[in-house]
Steps between C-alpha positions, in 0.01 A plus 500: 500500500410814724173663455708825436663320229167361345334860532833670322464202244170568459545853420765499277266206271210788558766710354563335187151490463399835526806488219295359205286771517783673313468227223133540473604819404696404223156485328454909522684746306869483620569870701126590604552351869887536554685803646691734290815396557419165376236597218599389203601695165151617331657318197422180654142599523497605158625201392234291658263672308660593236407210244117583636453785221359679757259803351628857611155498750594193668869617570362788646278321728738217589727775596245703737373195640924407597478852654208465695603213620912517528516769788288242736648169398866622524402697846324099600820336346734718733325454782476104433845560458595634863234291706686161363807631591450589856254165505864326420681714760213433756551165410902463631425686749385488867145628377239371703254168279186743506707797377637277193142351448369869482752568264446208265155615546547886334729318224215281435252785466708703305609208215156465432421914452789484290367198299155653505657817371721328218146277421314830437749670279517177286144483471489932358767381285313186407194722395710736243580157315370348221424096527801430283696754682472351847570159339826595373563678795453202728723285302766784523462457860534164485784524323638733741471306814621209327845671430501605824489174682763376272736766612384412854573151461788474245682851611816421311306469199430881497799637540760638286 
């Protein structure tokens, strides 16, 4: 095998990678980190607190702290977003090794500000919760994720 066809190899694994930072994030609240056209209904939201009986304060602050936080992680997401794509494009290209290495590079750097940012938003969300609260709410997650890698793995089973 080439070393061109290693390196490309190589990338696209590096790819996939920098991937499962998107399923880390299946631990946050659903639309804080994603771009508006792919945010998701605020119903969903609700409904992953919903069973919480969350006090009228800590709705109040849940929602401030998803505004204080949404304009950055959506702004990180998008630009996440756009530097994997032209990483990908880079990567069938001609593009020189060091300019794909420098791209992987800013990809890298920006998964983990977007993790960072998605980490601090949980945590200010964390705080407004009681005990029991963030229990439930972390087997909700659970749940969650759970449904989603059936659908991932059994897609005909969610159809219809």
């Amino acid at each position: 095998m080439s070393r061109v066809s290693k390196g490309v190899i190589i990338c696209l694994a590096l790819i996939g990678i920098c991937s499962l930072g998107q399923w880390v994030g299946d631990a946050f609240p659903p639309s804080v980190a994603q771009a508006p056209e792919r945010r998701l209904p605020r119903r969903r939201f609700r409904g992953l607190f919903r069973d919480l009986q969350l006090s009228r304060q800590q709705r109040q602050a849940i929602r401030a702290i998803r505004q204080q936080y949404g304009s950055q992680t959506r702004e990180k997401a998008q630009l996440l977003r756009q530097t994997r794509k032209e990483l990908k494009a880079m990567i069938a290209s001609e593009a020189a090794e060091a300019e794909i290495r420098a791209q992987f590079q800013t990809l890298e750097q920006l998964t983990q500000e977007n993790l960072k940012l998605r980490f601090e938003n949980m945590m200010a969300i964390r705080d407004v919760l009681t005990p029991d609260q963030r229990q439930q709410l972390a087997q909700k997650l659970a749940e969650r994720r759970q449904q989603r890698r059936q659908r991932r793995f059994n897609p005909e089973d969610s159809e219809g």
